[in-house]
C-alpha positions as CSV (number, residue, x, y, z in Angstrom):
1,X,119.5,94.3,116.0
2,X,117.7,91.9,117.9
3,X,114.5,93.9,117.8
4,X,114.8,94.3,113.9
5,X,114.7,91.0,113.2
6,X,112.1,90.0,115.4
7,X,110.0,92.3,113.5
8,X,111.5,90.7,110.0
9,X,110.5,87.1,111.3
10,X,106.8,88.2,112.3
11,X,106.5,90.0,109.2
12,X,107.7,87.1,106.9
13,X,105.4,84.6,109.0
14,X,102.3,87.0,108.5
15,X,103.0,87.8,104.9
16,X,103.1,83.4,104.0
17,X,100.4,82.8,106.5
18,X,98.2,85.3,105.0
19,X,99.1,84.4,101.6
20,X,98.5,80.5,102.0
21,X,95.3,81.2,104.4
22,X,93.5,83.5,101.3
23,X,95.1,81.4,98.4
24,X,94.1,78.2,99.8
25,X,91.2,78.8,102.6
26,X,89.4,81.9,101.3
27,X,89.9,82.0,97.4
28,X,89.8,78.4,96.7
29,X,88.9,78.1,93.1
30,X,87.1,81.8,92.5
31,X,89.6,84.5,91.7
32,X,87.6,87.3,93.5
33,X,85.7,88.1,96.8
34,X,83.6,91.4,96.9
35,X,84.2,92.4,100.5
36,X,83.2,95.9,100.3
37,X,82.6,98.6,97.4
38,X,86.0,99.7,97.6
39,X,87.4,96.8,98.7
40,X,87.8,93.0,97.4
41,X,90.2,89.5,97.9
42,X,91.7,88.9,94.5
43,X,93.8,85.9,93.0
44,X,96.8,88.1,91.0
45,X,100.2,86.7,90.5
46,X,103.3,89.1,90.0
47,X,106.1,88.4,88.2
48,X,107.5,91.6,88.1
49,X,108.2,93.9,90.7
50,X,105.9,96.6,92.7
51,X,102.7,97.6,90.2
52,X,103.7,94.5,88.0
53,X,106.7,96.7,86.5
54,X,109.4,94.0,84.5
55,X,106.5,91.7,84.5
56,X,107.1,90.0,81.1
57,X,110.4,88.0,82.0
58,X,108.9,85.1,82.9
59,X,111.3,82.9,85.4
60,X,114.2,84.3,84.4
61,X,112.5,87.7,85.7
62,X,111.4,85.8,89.1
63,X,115.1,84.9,89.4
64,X,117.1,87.9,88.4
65,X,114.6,89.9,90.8
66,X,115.1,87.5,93.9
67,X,119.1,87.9,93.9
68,X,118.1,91.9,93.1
69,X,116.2,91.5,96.4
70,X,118.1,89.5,98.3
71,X,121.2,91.7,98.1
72,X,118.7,94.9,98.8
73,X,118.7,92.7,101.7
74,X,122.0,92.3,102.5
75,X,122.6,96.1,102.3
76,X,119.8,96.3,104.8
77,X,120.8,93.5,107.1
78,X,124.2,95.7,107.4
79,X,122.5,99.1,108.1
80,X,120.3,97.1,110.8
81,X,123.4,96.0,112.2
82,X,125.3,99.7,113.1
83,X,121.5,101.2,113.4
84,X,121.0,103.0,117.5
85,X,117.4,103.9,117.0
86,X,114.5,101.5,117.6
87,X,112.3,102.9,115.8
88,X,114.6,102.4,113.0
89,X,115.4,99.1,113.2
90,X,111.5,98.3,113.3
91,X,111.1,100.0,110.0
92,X,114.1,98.1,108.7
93,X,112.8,94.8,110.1
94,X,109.7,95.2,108.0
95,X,111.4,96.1,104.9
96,X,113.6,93.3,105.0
97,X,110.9,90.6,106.0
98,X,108.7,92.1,103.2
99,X,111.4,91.8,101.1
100,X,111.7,88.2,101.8
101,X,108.3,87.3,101.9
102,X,108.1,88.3,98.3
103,X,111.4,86.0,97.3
104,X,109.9,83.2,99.2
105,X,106.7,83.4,96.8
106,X,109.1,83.6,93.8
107,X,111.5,81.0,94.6
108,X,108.5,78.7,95.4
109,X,106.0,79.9,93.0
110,X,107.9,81.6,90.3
111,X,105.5,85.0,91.2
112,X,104.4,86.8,94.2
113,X,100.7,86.5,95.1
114,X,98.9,89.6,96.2
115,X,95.6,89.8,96.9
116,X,94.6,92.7,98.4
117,X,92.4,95.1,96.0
118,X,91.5,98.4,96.9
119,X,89.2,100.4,93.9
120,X,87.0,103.1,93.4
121,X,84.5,102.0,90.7
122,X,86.2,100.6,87.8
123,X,89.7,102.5,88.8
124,X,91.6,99.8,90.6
125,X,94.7,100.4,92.9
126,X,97.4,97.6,91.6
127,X,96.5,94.3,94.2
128,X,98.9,94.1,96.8
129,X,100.2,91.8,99.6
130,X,101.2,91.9,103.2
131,X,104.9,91.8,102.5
132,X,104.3,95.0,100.2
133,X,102.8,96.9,103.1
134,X,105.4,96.4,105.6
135,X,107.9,97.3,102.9
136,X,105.9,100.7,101.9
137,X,105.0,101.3,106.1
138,X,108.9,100.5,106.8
139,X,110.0,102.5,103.7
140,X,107.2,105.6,105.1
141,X,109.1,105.4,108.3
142,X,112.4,105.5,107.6
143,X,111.3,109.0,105.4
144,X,109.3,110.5,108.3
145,X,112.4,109.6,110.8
146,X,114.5,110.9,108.6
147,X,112.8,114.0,107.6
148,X,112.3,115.0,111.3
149,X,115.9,114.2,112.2
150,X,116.5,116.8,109.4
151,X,114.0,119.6,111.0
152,X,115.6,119.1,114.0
153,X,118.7,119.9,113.4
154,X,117.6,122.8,111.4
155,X,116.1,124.2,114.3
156,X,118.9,123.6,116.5
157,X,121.3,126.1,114.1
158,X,118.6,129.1,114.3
C-alpha cells in the first residue's frame, strides 16, 4: 500500500506544481504558447469533467463532481489496500493522485486547469493536465494488467 501512495503523493505534487509553474510562470497574462505545430501551452479551465462533459453547472457542478471524485477515491483507496501486485498499486496510485489533483483545482479554483494542447491543424484534442494523464496511464494499466491476467489463464486451461 505503501508504494501506491507514494506514487499518489508524487503525482498530486507534479500535477499542482505543474499547474501553478505554467499558470503563473509560463502563461502569465497570454492564454497560448505555440510550442510546436502539433503542440501548444494553453490557459483552459474545466468545470466539468474529462472533455469538458457536465461543464455548464457552474460551482454547484465543481462541488457535486469533487464528492463524485472523492468517493471514486475512496473505493480506490480500499482496492489499494487488499491489492498484492505492484504494478497495480502504481497504477492505482496514479489514478487516485490524478483524481485528487483535479479536486484540489476545484475546491480552490472552482475548475480544473489543463493546459496541455495537442492538435493537428485546426482539429484540436480537448487540453489536458497532468492529473488527467496519470489517471488515463493508471486507468491504461490496470486494462493491460488485467487483460493479460485474463490470457493467461486462458492459456493455462488449453
Amino acid at each position: 500500500m505503501l508504494l501506491g501512495l507514494s506514487i499518489a503523493l508524487a503525482a498530486v505534487l507534479l500535477d499542482q506544481l505543474s499547474k501553478y509553474y505554467i499558470l503563473n510562470e509560463i502563461l502569465g497574462q497570454g492564454a497560448v504558447i505555440v510550442i510546436s505545430p502539433v503542440f501548444n501551452l494553453v490557459r483552459a479551465w474545466n468545470t466539468g469533467v474529462s472533455f469538458s462533459m457536465f461543464n455548464n453547472y457552474g460551482s454547484l457542478g465543481a462541488i457535486l463532481l469533487s464528492g463524485v471524485a472523492l468517493v471514486i477515491v475512496g473505493f480506490l483507496f480500499y482496492w489499494l489496500k487488499n491489492e498484492t501486485s505492484r504494478l497495480a498499486q502504481v497504477a492505482l496510485g496514479m489514478i487516485i493522485g490524478g483524481a485528487v489533483g483535479n479536486v484540489i483545482d476545484r475546491v480552490r479554483l472552482g475548475a480544473v486547469f489543463d493546459f496541455l494542447d495537442f492538435h493537428i491543424g485546426e482539429n484540436h484534442w480537448p487540453a489536458f493536465n497532468l492529473a488527467d494523464s496519470f489517471i488515463c496511464i493508471g486507468a491504461a494499466i490496470l486494462i493491460l494488467q488485467s487483460v493479460c491476467h485474463y490470457l493467461k489463464k486462458e492459456e493455462g486451461k488449453n
